[in-house]
N, C-alpha and C positions, 0 to 999 in steps of 0.2 A: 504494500500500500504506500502510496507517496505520501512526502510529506503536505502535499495541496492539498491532498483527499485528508487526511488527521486533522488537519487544522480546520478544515469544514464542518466535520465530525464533530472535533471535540468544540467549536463555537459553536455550533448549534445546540448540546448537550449545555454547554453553561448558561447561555443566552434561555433555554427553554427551561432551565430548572429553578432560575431566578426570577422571571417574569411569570412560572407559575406559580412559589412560593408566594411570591406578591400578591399575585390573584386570587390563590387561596386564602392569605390570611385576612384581605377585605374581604373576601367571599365568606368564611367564619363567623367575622362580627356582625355581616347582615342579616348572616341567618341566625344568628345568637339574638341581635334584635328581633325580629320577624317571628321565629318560632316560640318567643316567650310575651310577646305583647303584640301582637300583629300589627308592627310598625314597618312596613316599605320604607328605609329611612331614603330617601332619593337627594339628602343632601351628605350620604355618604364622598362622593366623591367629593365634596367640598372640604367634607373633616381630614380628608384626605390630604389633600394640597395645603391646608391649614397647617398641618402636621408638617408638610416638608421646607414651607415660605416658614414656621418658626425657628426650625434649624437653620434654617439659611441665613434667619435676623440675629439667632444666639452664634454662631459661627463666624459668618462674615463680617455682621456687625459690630457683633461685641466682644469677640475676640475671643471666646469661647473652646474648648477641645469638642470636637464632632462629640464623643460617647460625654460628655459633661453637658453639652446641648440636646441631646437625645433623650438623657435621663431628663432632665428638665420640661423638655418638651411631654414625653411622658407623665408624668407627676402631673404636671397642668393640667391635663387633657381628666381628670379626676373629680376637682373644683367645676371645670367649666360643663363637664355631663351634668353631673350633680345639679350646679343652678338650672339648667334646661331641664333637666327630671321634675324639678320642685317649680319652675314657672308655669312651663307649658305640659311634658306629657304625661303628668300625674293627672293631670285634670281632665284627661279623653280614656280615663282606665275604664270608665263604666257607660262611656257611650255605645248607645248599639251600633256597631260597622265601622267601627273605631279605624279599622284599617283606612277607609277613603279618607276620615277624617284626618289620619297621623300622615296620610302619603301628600294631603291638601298642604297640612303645617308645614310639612321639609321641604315643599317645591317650596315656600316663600323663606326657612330658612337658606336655602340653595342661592334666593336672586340675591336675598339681604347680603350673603357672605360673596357671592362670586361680585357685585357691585362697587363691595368695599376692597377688593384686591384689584379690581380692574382701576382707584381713583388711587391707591396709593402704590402696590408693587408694581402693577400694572405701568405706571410711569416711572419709575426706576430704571426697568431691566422688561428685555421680553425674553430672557434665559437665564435662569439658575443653574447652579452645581453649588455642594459641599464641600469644604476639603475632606479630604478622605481619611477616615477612619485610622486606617493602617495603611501604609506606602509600602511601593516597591510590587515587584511583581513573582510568581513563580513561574517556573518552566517545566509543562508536562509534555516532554518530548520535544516537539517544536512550535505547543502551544504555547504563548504567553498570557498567563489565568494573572488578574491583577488578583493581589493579596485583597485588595480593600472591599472588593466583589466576592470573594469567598470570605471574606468574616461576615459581611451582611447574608450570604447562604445560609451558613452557620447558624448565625445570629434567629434566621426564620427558623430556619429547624428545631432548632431548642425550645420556640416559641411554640410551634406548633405541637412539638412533644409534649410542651407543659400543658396546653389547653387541652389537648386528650387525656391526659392522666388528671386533671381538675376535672374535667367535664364525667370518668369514668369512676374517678377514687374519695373525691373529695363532696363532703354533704352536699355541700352548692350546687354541685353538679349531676348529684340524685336528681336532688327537689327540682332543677332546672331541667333534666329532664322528664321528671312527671308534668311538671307544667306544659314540657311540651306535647306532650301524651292527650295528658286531660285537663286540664287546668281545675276542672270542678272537683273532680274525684280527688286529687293532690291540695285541695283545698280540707276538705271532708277530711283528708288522711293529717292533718295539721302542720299541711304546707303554708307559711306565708308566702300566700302568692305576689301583695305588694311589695314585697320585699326583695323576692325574684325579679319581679318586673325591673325595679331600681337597680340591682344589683348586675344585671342581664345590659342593663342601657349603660351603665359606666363602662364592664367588661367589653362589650360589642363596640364602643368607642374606643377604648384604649387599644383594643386588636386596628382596629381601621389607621390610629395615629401610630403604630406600630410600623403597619403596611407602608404608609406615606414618607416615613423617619427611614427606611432602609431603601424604597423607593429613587429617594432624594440622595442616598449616600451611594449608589450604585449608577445613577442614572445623572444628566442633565433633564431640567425639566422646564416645563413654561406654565402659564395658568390654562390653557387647554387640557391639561393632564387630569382636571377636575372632570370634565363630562366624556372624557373618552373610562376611566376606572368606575365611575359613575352608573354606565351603561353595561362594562363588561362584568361588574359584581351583581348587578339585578340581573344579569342575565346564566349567570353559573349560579347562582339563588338556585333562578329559575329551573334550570335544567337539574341541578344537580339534587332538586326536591329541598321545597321552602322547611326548613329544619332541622335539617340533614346537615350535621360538620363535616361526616364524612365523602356527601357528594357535592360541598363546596369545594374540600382539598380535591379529589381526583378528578372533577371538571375543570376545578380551577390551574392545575398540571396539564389536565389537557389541552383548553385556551392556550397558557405558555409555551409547550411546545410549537404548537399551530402556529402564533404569530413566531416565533424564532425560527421556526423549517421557511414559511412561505416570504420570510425579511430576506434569507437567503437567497432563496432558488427564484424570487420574484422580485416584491418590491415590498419597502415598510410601510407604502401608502397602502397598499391593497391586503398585506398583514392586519394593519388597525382592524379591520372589519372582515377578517376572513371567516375568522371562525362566528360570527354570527352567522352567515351563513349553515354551518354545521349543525348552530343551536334549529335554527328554523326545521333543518332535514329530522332532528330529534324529536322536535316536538310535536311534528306530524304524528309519530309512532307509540308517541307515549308524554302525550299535553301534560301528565302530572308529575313528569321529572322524575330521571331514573331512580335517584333514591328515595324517592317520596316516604314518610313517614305515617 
């Protein structure tokens, strides 16, 4: 095998398993939102780019070390659920169809937030980057893997190991999935289910700032990066069955490969949107998402 053909190989392998972890772990917190409160939150991608524009202000601005601006950015993202849980979507817990309701509130959280980035970063900069994490590069054969790209790999995987094993071992993660089961019957059994709800909207945010935070440290990015992530987590949601962890991670793997193969062998413009294509052909076969719960 030449070394043209490794090097294709192994970029496409890196490219597809970073742009999936990414996908997965917003795809995670959507559904950790959505299957415990039936919130479409559709200004995920917002919290998203929110997440990666703070690193970029704690970093470039302030002088910051990327994982010292990352933790910070994190920790934030706590406070700032919080006040949104206790403003706005504590007060739609017992509306009937709460769903239209909550997808109604994040289209205007989405303009409020994409409006205020378009009057101030917006006129800054129309492209961000981080400094990187870790410098330097390794060499697997006659690939060069940036070191700073494989701690944020890393970095996901750990993440995603941790939310299986919370979501599987840990009480929260019982109750959070009886709620996602039955919500009434997990009530009767002396689940607090408002409690869940609240607990479920901090968690599913801090996964989404999670995504945005290694997003930003792997990637150059713009403020379009908000409604292209926006589209691709409602839509691995979608397929992968609305509260389903497990068929966000492996839709959301499969999205990453797709745009990493067809960036390659085609083009990055026609990657963006390839794989919605896919989703359409899936959901002819089976409209309720292959892991439906």
């Amino acid at each position: 095998m030449s070394d043209a053909t490794i090097i294709i190989l192994l970029s496409t392998l890196s490219s597809g398993l970073m742009l999936g972890i990414i996908f997965s772990l917003v795809a995670v917190g959507v559904t950790i939102v959505y299957g415990s409160i039936w919130m479409p939150n559709a200004a995920n991608g917002q919290f998203f780019l929110l997440a990666a524009l703070f690193v970029w202000t704690a970093t470039v601005s302030w002088g910051l070390h990327p994982v010292a601006g990352a933790l910070l950015v994190i920790g934030a993202s706590i406070p700032l659920s919080y006040g949104l849980e206790v403003l706005l979507i504590r007060r739609f817990y017992d509306v009937p169809n709460r769903n239209i309701s909550y997808f109604v509130l994040s289209l205007g959280i989405t303009q409020i937030l994409a409006g205020i980035f378009s009057i101030t970063y917006g006129v800054w900069s129309d492209q961000f980057q981080i400094p990187p994490f870790v410098r330097g590069i390794t060499m697997i054969g006659p690939f060069p893997m940036s070191n700073n790209r494989f701690a944020a790999l890393l970095i996901a995987v750990v993440l995603l190991a941790g939310l299986f094993a919370l979501l599987r071992f840990h009480k929260y993660g019982r109750a959070l999935r009886a709620v996602f089961q039955n919500r009434e019957a997990a009530a009767l059994r002396g689940v607090d289910v408002r409690g869940v709800y609240r607990m479920s909207f901090l968690l599913g945010n801090a996964v989404i700032f999670a995504g945005g935070i290694l997003f930003a440290s792997a990637y150059s990015f713009d403020l379009t990066v908000s409604w292209t992530m926006a589209i691709t987590a409602f839509a691995i949601m979608i397929i992968g069955g609305p509260g389903s962890v497990l068929g966000a991670v492996v839709i959301g793997m499969v999205f990453g490969f797709t745009q990493a193969v067809v960036s390659i062998f085609a083009s990055p413009t026609i990657a963006a949107f390839s794989y919605l294509g896919a989703m359409l052909v899936i959901l002819l076969f089976r409209p309720q998402g292959l892991f439906a719960r």
